[in-house]
Jmol script that loads the backbone (N, CA, C; Angstrom):
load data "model"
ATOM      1  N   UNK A   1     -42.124 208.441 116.713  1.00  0.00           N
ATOM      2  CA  UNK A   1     -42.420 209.834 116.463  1.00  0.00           C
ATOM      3  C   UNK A   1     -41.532 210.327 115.325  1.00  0.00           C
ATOM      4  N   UNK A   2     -42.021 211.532 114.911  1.00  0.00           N
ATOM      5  CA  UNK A   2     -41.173 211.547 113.644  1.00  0.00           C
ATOM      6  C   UNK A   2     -40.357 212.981 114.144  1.00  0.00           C
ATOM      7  N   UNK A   3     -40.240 213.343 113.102  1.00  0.00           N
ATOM      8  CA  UNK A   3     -38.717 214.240 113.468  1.00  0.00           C
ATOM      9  C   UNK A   3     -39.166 215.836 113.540  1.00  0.00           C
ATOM     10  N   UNK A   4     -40.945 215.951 112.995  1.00  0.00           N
ATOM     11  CA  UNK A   4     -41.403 217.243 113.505  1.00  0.00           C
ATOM     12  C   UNK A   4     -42.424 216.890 114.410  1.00  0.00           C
ATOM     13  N   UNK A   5     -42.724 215.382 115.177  1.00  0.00           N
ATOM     14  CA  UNK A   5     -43.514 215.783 116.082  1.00  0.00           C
ATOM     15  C   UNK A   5     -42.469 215.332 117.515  1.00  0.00           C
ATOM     16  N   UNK A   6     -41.260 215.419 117.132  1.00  0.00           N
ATOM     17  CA  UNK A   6     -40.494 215.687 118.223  1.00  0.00           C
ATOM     18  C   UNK A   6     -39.923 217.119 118.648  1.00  0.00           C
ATOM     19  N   UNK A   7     -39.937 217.669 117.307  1.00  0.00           N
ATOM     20  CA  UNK A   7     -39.789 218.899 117.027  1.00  0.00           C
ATOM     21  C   UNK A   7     -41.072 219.868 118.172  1.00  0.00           C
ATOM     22  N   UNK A   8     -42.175 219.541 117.776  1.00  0.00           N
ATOM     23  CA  UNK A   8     -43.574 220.322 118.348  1.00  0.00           C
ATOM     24  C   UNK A   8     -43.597 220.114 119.900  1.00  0.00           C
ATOM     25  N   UNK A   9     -43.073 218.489 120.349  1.00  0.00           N
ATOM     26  CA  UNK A   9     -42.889 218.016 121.475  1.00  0.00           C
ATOM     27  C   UNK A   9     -41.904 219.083 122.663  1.00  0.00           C
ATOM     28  N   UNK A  10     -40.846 219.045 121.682  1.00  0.00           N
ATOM     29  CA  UNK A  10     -40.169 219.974 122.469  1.00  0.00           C
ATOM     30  C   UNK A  10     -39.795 221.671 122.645  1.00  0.00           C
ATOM     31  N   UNK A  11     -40.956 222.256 121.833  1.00  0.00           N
ATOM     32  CA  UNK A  11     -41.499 223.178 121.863  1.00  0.00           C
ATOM     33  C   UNK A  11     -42.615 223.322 123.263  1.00  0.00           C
ATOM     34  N   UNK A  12     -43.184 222.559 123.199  1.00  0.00           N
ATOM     35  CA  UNK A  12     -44.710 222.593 123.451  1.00  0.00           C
ATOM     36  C   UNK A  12     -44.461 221.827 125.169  1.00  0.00           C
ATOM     37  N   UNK A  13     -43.618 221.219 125.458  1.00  0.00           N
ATOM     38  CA  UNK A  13     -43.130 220.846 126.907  1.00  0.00           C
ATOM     39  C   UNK A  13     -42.945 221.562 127.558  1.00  0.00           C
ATOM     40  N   UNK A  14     -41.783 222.623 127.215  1.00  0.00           N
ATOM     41  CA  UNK A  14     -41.398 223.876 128.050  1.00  0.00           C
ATOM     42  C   UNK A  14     -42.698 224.833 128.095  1.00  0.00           C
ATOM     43  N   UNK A  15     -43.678 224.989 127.309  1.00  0.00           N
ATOM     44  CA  UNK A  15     -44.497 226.001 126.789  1.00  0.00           C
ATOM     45  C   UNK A  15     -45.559 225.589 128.099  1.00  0.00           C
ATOM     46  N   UNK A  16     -45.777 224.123 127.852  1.00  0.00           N
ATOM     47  CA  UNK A  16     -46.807 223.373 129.427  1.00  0.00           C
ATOM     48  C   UNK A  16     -46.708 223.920 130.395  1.00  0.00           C
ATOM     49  N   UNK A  17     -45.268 223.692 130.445  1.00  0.00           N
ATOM     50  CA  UNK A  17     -44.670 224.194 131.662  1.00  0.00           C
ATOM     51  C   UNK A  17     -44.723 225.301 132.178  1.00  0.00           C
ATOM     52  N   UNK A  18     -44.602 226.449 131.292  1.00  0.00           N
ATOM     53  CA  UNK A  18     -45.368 227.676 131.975  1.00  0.00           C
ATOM     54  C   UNK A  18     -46.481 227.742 132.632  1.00  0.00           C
ATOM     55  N   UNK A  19     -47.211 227.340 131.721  1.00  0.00           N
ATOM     56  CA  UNK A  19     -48.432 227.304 132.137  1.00  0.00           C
ATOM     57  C   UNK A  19     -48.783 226.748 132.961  1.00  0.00           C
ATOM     58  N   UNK A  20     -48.138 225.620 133.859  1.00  0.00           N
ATOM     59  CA  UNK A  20     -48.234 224.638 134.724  1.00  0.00           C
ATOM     60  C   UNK A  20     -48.059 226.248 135.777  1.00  0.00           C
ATOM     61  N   UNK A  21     -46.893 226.473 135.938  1.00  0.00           N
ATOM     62  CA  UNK A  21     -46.298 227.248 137.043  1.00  0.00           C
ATOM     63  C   UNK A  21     -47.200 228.801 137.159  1.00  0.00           C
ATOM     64  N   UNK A  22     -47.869 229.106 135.765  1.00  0.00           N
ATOM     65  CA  UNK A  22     -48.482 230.236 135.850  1.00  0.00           C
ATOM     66  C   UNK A  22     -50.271 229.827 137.018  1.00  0.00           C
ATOM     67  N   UNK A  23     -50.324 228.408 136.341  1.00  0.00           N
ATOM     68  CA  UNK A  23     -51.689 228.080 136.945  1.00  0.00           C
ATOM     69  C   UNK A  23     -51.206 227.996 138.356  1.00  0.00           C
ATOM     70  N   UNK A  24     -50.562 227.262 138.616  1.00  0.00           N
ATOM     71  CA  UNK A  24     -49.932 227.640 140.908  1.00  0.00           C
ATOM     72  C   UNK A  24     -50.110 229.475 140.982  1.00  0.00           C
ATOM     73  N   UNK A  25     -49.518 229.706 139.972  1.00  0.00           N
ATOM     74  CA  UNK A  25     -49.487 231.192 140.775  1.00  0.00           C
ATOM     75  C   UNK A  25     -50.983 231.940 140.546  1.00  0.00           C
ATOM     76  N   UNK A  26     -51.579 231.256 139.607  1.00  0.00           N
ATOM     77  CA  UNK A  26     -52.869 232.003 139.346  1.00  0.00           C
ATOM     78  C   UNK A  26     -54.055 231.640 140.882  1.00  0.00           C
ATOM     79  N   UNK A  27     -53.486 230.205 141.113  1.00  0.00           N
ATOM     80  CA  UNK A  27     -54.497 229.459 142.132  1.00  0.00           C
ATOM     81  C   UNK A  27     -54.802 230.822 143.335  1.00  0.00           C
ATOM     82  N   UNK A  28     -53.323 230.903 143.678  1.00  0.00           N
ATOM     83  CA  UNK A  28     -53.505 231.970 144.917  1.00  0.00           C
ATOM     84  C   UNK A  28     -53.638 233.653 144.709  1.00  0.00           C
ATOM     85  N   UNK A  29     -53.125 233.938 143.243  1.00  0.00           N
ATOM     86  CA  UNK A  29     -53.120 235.067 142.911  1.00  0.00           C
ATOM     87  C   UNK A  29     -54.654 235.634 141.465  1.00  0.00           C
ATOM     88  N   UNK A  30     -54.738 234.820 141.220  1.00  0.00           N
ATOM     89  CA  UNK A  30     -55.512 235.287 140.175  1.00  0.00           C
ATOM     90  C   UNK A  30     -55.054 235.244 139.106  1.00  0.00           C
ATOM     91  N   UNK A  31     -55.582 235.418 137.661  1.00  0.00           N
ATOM     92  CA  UNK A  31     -54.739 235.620 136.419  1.00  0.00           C
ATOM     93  C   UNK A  31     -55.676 236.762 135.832  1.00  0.00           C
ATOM     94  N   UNK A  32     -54.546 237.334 134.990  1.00  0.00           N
ATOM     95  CA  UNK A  32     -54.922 238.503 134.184  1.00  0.00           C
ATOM     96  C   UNK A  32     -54.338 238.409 132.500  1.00  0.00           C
ATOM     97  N   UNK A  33     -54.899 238.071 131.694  1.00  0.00           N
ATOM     98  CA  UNK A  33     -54.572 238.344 130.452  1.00  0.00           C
ATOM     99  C   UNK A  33     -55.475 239.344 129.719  1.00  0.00           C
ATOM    100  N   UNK A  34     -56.125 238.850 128.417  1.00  0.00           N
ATOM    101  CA  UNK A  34     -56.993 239.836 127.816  1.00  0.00           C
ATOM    102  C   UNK A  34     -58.413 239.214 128.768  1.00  0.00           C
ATOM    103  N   UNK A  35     -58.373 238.146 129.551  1.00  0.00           N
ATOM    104  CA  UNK A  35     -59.481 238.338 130.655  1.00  0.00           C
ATOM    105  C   UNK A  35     -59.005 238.044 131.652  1.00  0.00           C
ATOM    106  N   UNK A  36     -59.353 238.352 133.209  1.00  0.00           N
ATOM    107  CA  UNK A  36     -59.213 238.215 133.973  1.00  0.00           C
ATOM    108  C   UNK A  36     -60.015 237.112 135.079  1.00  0.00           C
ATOM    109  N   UNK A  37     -59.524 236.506 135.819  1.00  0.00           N
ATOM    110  CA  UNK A  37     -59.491 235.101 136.697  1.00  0.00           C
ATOM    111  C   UNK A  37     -59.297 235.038 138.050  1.00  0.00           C
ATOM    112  N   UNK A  38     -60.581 235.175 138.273  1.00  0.00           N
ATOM    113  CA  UNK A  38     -60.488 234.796 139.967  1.00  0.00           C
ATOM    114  C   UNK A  38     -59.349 234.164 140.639  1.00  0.00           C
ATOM    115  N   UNK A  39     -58.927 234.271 141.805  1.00  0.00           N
ATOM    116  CA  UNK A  39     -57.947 233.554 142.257  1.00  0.00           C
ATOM    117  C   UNK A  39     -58.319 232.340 142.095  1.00  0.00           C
ATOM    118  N   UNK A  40     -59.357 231.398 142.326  1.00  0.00           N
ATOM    119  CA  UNK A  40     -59.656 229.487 142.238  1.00  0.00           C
ATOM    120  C   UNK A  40     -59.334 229.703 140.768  1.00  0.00           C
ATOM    121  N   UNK A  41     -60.446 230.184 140.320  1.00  0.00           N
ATOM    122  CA  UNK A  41     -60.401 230.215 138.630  1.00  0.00           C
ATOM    123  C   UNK A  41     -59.124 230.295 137.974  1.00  0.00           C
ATOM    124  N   UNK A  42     -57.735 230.792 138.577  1.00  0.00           N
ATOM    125  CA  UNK A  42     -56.591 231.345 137.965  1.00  0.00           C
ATOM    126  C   UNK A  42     -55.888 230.575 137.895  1.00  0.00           C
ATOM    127  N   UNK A  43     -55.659 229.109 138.309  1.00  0.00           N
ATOM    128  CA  UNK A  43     -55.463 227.338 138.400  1.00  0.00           C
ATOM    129  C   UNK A  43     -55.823 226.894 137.277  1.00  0.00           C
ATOM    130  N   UNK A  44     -56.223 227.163 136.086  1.00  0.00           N
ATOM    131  CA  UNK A  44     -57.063 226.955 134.841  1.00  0.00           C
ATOM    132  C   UNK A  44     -56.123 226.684 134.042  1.00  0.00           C
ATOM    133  N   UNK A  45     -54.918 227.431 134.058  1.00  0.00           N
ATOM    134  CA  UNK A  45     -53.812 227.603 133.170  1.00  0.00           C
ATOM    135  C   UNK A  45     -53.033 226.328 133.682  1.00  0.00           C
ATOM    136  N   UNK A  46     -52.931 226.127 134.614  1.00  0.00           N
ATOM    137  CA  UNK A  46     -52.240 224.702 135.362  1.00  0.00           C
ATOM    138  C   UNK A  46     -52.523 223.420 134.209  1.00  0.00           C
ATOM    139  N   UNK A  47     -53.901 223.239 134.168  1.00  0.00           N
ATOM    140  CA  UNK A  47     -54.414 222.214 133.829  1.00  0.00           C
ATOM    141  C   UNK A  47     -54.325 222.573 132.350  1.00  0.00           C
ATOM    142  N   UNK A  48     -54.142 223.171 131.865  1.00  0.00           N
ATOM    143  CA  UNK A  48     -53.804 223.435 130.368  1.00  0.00           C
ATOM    144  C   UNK A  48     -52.227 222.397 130.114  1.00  0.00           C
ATOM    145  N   UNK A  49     -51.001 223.408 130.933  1.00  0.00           N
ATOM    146  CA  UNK A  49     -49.725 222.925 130.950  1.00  0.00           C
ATOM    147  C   UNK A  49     -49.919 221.642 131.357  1.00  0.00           C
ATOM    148  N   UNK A  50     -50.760 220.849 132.604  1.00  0.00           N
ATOM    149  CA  UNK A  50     -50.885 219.678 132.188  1.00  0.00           C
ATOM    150  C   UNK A  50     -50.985 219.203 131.620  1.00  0.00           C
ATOM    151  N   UNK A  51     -52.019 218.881 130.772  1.00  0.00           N
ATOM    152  CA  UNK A  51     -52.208 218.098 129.665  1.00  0.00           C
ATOM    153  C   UNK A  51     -51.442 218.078 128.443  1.00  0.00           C
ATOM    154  N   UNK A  52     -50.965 219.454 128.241  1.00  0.00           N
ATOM    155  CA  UNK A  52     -49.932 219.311 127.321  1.00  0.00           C
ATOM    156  C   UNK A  52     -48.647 218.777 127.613  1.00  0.00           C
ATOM    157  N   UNK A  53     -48.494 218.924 128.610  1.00  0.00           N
ATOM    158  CA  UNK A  53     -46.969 218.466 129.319  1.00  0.00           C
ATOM    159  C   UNK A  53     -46.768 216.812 128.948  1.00  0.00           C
ATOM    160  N   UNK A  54     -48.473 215.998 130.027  1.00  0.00           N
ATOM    161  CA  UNK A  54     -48.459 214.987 130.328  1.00  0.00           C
ATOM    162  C   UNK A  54     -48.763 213.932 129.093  1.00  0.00           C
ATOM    163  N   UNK A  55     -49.714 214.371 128.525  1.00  0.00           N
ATOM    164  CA  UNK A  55     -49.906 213.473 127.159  1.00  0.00           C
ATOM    165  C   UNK A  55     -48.689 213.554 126.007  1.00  0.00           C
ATOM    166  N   UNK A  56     -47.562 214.643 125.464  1.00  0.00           N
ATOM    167  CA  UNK A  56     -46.652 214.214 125.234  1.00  0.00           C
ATOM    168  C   UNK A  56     -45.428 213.487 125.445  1.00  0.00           C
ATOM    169  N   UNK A  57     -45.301 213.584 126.863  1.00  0.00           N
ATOM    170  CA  UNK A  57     -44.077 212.739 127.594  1.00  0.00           C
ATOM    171  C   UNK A  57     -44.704 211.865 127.675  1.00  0.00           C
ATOM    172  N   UNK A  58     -46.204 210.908 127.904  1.00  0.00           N
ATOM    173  CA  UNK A  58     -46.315 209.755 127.734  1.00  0.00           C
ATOM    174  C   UNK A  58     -45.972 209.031 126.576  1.00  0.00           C
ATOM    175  N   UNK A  59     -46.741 210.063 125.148  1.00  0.00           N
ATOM    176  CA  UNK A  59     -46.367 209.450 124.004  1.00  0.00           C
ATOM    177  C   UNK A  59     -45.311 209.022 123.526  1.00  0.00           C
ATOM    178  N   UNK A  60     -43.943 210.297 123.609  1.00  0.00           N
ATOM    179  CA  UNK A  60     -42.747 210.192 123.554  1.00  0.00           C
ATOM    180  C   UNK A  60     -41.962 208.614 124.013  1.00  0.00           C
ATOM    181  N   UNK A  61     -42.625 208.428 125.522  1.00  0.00           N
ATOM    182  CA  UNK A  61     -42.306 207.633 125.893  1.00  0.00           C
ATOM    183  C   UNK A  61     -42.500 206.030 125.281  1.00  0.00           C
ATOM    184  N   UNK A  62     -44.136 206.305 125.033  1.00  0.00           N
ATOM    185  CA  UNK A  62     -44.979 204.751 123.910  1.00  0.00           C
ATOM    186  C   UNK A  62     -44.076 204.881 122.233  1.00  0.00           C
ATOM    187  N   UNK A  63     -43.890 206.128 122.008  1.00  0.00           N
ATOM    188  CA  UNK A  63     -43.035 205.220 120.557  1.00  0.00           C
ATOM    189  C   UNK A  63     -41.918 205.229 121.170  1.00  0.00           C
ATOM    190  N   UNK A  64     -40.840 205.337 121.845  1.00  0.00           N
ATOM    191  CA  UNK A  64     -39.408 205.115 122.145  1.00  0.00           C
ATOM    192  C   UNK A  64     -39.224 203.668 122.911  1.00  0.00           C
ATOM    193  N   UNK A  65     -40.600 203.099 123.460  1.00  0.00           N
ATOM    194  CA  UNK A  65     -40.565 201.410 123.974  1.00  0.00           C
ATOM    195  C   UNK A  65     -41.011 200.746 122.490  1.00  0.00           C
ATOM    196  N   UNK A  66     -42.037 201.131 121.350  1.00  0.00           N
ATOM    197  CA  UNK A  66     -41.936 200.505 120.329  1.00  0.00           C
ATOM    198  C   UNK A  66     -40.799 200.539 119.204  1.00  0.00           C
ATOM    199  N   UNK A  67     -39.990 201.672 119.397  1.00  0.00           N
ATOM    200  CA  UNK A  67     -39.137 202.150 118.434  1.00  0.00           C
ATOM    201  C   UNK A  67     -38.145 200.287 119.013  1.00  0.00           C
ATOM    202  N   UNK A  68     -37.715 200.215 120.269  1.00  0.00           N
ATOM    203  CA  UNK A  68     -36.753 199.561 121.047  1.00  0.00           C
ATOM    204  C   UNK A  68     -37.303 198.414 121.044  1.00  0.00           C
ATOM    205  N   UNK A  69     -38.605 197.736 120.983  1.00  0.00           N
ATOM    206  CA  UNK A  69     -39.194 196.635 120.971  1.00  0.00           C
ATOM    207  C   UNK A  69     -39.502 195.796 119.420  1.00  0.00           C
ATOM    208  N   UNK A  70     -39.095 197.092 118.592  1.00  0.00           N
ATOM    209  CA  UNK A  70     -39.590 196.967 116.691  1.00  0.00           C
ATOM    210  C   UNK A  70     -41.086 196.321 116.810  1.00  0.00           C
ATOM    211  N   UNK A  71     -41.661 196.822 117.049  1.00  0.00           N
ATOM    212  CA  UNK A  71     -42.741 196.636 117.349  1.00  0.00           C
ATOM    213  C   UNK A  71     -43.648 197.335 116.217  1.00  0.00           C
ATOM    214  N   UNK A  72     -45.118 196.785 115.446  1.00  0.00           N
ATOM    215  CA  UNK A  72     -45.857 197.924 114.979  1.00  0.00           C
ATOM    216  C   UNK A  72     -46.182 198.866 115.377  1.00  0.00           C
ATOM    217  N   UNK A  73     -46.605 200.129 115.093  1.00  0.00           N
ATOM    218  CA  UNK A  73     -47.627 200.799 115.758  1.00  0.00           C
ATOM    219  C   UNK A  73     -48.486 200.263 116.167  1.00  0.00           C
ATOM    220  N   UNK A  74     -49.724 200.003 115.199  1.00  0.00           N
ATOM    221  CA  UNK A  74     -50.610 199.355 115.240  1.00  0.00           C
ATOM    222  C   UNK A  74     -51.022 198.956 116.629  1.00  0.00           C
ATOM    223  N   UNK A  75     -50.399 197.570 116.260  1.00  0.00           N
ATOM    224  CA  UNK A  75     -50.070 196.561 116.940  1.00  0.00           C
ATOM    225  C   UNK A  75     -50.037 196.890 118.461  1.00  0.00           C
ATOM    226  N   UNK A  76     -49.050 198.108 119.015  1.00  0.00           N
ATOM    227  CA  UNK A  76     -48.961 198.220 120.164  1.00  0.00           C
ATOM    228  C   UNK A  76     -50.322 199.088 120.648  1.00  0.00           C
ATOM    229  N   UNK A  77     -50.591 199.872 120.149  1.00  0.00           N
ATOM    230  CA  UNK A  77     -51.932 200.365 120.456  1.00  0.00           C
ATOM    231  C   UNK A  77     -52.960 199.536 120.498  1.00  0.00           C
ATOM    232  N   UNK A  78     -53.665 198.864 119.865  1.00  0.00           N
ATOM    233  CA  UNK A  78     -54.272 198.062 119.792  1.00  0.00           C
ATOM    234  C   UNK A  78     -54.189 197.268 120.930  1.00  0.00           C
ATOM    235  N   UNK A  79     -53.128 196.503 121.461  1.00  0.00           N
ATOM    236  CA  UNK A  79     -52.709 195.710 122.474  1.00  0.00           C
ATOM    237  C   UNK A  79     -53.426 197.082 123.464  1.00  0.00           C
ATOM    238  N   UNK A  80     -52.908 197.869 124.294  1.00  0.00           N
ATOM    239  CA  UNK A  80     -53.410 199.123 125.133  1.00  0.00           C
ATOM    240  C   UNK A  80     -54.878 199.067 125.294  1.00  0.00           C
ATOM    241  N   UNK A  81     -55.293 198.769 124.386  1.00  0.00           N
ATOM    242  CA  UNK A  81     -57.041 198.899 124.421  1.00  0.00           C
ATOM    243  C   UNK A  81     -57.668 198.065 124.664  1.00  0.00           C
ATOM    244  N   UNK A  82     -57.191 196.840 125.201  1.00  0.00           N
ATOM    245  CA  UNK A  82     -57.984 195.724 126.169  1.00  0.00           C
ATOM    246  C   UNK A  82     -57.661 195.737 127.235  1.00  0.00           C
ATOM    247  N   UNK A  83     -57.236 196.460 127.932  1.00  0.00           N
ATOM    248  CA  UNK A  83     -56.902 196.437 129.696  1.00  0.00           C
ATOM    249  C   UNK A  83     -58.802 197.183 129.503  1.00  0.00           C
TER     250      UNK A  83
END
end "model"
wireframe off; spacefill off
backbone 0.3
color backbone group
């Protein structure tokens, strides 16, 4: 990773994370921004902070085993895509 998409990474982790904790509270409470969200519907925001959360800490994680392995990029991706 380079040194601004670690930068965005760790912006954008904590930022998930709201949203992770806003979607629990929306589940039982509802959400209200410039629209408003049923209580089920208000869990929406959860799955936002997921994905942002979860697909960068994986990545983080895939170049810091190639960074340590000197490994290509390429190379390691490529390998990933035959399971």
């Amino acid at each position: 990773m380079s040194v601004l998409d670690k930068l965005c990474s760790i912006i954008a982790i904590p930022i998930g994370a709201v949203f992770m904790v806003l979607g629990i509270f929306g589940l039982f409470a509802g959400a209200k921004a410039t629209f408003t969200l049923p209580p089920i519907l208000g869990a929406l925001p959860f799955f936002l902070g997921w994905a942002m959360c979860i697909t960068l800490i994986k990545y983080w994680i895939a170049t810091n085993r190639m960074a340590q392995e000197n490994q290509p990029y390429d190379e390691y991706f490529d390998g990933q895509q035959d399971h």
